[in-house]
N, C-alpha and C positions, 0 to 999 in steps of 0.2 A: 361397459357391457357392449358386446358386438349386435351389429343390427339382425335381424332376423334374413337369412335365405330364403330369397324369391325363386325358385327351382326354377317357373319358365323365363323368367327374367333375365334370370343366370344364361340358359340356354341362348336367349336372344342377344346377350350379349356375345354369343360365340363358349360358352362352356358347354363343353359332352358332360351330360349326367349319368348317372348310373344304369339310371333308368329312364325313357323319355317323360317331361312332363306332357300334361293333356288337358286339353279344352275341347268343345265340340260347337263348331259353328250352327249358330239359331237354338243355342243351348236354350234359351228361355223362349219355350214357344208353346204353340199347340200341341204339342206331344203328353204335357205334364195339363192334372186336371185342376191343378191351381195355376198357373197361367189361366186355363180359360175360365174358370171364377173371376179373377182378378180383372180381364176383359172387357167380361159379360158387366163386372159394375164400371169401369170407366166409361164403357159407353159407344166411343168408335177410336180407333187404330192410335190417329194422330193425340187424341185427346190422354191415350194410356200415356203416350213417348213425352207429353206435355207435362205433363204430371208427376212430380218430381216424386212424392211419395208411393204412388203406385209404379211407376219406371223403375226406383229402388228396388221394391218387392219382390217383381219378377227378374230383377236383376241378378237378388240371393237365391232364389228360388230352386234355380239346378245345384248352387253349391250345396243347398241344406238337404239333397239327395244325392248327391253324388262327388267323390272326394276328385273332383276336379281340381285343378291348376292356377284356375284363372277364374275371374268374372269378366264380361264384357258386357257396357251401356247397353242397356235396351235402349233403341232409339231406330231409324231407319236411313237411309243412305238419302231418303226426298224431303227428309229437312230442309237441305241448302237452298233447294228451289223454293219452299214454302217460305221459307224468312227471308227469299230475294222478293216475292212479291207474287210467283205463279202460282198460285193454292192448289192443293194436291188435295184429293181423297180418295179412298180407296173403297171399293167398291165388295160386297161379302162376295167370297166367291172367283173375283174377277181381275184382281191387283189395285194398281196404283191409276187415276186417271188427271190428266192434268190438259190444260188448254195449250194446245200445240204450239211452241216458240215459233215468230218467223223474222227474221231479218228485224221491221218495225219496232217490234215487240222489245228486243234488246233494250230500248229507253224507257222500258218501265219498271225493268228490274231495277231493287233500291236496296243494294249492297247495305248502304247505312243501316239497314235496320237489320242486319244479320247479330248482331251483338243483343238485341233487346228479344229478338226474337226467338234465340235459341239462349236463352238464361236458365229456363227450366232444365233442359237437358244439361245444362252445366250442374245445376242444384243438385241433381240425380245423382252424378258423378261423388259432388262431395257427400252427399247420403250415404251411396255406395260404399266409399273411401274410409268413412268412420265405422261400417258394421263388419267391415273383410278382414278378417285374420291375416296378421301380417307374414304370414307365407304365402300367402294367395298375391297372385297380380291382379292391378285391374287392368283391362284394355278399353281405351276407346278408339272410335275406326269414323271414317266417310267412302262416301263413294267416291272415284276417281273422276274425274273429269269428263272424258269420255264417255262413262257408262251414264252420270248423271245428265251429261248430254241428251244421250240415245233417247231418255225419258221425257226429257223437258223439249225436245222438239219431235218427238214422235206420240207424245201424248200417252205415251202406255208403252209395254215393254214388249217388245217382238224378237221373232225366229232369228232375221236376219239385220234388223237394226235399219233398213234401205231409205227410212225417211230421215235420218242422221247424218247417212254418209253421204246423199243427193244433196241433203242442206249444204253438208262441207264441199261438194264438188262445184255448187252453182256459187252458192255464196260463201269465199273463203273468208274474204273479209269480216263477216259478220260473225263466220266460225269462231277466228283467232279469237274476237272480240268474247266471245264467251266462255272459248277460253279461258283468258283473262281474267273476267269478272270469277269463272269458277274457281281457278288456280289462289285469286287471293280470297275467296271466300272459303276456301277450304283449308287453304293453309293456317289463315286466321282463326278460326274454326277448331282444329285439331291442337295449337296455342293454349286455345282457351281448356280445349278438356288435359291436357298436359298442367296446367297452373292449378285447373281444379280436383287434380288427382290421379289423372290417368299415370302408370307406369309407362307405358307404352300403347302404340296406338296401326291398328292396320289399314291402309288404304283397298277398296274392297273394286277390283276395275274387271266388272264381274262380264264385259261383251267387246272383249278381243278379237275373239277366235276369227272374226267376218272381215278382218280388215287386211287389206296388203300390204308389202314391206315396207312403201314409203306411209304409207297411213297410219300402219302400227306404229311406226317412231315417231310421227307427226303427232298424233292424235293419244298415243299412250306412254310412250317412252320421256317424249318431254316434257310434257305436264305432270306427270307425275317426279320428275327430275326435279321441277320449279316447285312443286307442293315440299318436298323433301327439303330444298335447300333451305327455302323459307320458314319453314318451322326449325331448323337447327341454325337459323340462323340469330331465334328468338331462345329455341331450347336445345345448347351445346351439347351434342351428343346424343337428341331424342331418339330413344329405341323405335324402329320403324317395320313394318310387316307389310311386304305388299305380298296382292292374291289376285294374277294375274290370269283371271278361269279360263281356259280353253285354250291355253300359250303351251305350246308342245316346243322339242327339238331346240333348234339353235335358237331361235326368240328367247328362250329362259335364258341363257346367257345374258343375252341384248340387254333382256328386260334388269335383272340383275346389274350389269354395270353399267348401263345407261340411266337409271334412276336411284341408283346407290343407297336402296333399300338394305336390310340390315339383315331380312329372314325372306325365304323364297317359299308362300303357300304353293303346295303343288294341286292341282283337282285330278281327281280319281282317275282321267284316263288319260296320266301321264304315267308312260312303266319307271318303276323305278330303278331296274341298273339303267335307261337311259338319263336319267335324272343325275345316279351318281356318277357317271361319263360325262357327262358336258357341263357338269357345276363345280365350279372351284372348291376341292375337298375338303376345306375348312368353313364353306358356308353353311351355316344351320338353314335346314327346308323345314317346310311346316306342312305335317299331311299325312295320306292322303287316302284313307277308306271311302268307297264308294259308299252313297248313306243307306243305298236299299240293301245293301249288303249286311249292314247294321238293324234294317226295320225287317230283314228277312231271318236274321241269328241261326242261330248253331254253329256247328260243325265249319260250315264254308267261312262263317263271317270270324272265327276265332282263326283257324289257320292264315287269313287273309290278314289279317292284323297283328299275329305271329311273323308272317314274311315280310310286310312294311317295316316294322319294329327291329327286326335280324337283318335288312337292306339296310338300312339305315346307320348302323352300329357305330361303326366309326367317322360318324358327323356327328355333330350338337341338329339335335333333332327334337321335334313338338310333335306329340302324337294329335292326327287330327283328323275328321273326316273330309272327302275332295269337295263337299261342296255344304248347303245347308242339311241340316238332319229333319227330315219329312216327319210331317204330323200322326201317320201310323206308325209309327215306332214304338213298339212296346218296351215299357219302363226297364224291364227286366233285361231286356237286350243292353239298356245301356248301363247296367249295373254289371253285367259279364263282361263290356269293352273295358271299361273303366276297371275292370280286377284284373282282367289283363295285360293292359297295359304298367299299371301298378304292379305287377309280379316280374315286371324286367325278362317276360320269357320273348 
């Protein structure tokens, strides 16, 4: 008996479908009123993503509304830094906060304990992996080096990143150095959800856009190169998705064969015949509806996703929004993307 066809899988391997597969980045969130039940009894943010049975839940949660493509791990990108040792919480309202890295500080993150630490989210994965129809993918993801940076020495997420990039200018030594510890804590990382089920997996390197030429290749291009190598170095062939937010113009290229990614996430405000101009015509992109486009519906938000979908035609292509999909988004809106996409118009 033949195995079952994973449409995005397929795609990601480089196959044009008929029609594009579809996923919707932050699919399992605030938007849906069982997410936030589900929330409201774990308790606080990290403790849901800990929690292997309730991370599950909301894992199925958008598939058993919407005839999605994919699942992807509920979990969040400031994992890595919580299981190095910098505890992270987030704040209602406010994001992510964490005790600012500095130079010092490096000798107390305790790598060792990233395996013990993120077990749960592994757990999740194989929960996942046993309830998903085997046409569905599942994907698991991290944050990119970089972005997880910007957080763990800026203590919270900002406009322009300035407490990250001052770190890397004063202190490069201590940069590389962390670097390092993230490169093999994420590589390792993304190993483990690939052994525990992942199909494929996307690196998410969400605070490009603020950096220069030599820093973008310093600070994005090769780290994410050594995450990539490293995991197919463990898993031959891993399907890999990076989503390099706010990378326009010639950087996709760069980004593209400088880290020998597998699929190119595009964000909303890259046009797309520039996209199919400067991207080798046989790379599958993943992309790329602006989400207020989607939380606003009708009329605009269906032709905009009719011309993504017809841009796109002749590449292997994921249909998908450019960035997360916002908490007022009405259900309905994503029941019309998801028919249209599905009708290959």
């Amino acid at each position: 008996m033949s195995a079952v066809t994973k449409p995005l899988l397929a795609t990601i391997g480089g196959e044009r479908q008929e029609r594009p597969p579809v996923w919707i980045m932050r699919q399992a969130g605030r938007y849906l009123p069982e997410y936030r039940a589900v929330r409201e009894k774990a308790g606080s943010f990290l403790e849901l993503c800990y929690t292997p049975a309730l991370a599950a839940e909301v894992t199925l949660q958008p598939l058993r509304r919407f005839d999605l493509d994919a699942a992807i791990l509920f979990s969040d990108i400031l994992v890595i830094p919580d299981a190095l040792g910098q505890r992270v919480r987030f704040e209602q309202g406010e994001g992510p906060r964490l005790e600012p890295m500095t130079p010092e500080g490096l000798g107390k993150l305790r790598p060792e304990a990233l395996g013990s630490h993120l077990a749960p989210v592994l757990e999740t994965l194989e929960r996942v992996k046993a309830d998903l129809a085997p046409d569905k993918t599942l994907l698991g993801f991290c944050g990119s080096p970089w972005t997880v940076a910007t957080y763990m020495i800026g203590g919270q997420g900002s406009s322009d990143q300035a407490a990250a990039r001052l770190f890397a200018l004063r202190h490069p030594e201590a940069m590389a150095r962390l670097f390092d510890i993230l490169v093999e804590a994420s590589a390792a990382y993304l190993v483990a959800q690939f052994r525990a089920g992942a199909d494929a997996v996307q690196l998410f390197e969400s605070w490009a856009a603020n950096l220069d030429d030599a820093q973008f290749a310093a600070y994005v291009v090769a780290p994410n190169r050594r995450i990539v190598e490293r995991v197919r170095g463990e898993i031959p062939g891993a399907p890999i998705i990076g989503f390099p937010r706010g990378v326009s113009g010639s950087r996709l290229a760069a980004y593209v064969e400088g880290t020998g990614v597998d699929v190119l996430g595009l964000d909303y405000a890259v046009p797309v015949r520039e996209a199919q101009q400067s991207l080798p015509p046989q790379l599958p992109v993943q992309g790329n509806l602006d989400p207020l486009r989607l939380a606003a519906g009708g009329a605009q938000m269906e032709a905009q996703a009719e011309a993504i979908i017809d841009a796109f035609r002749t590449r292997p292509h994921i249909f998908n929004l450019g960035h997360g999909i916002v908490p007022e988004t009405p259900i309905g809106h994503v029941e019309r993307l998801v028919e249209i996409v599905k009708q290959g118009r």
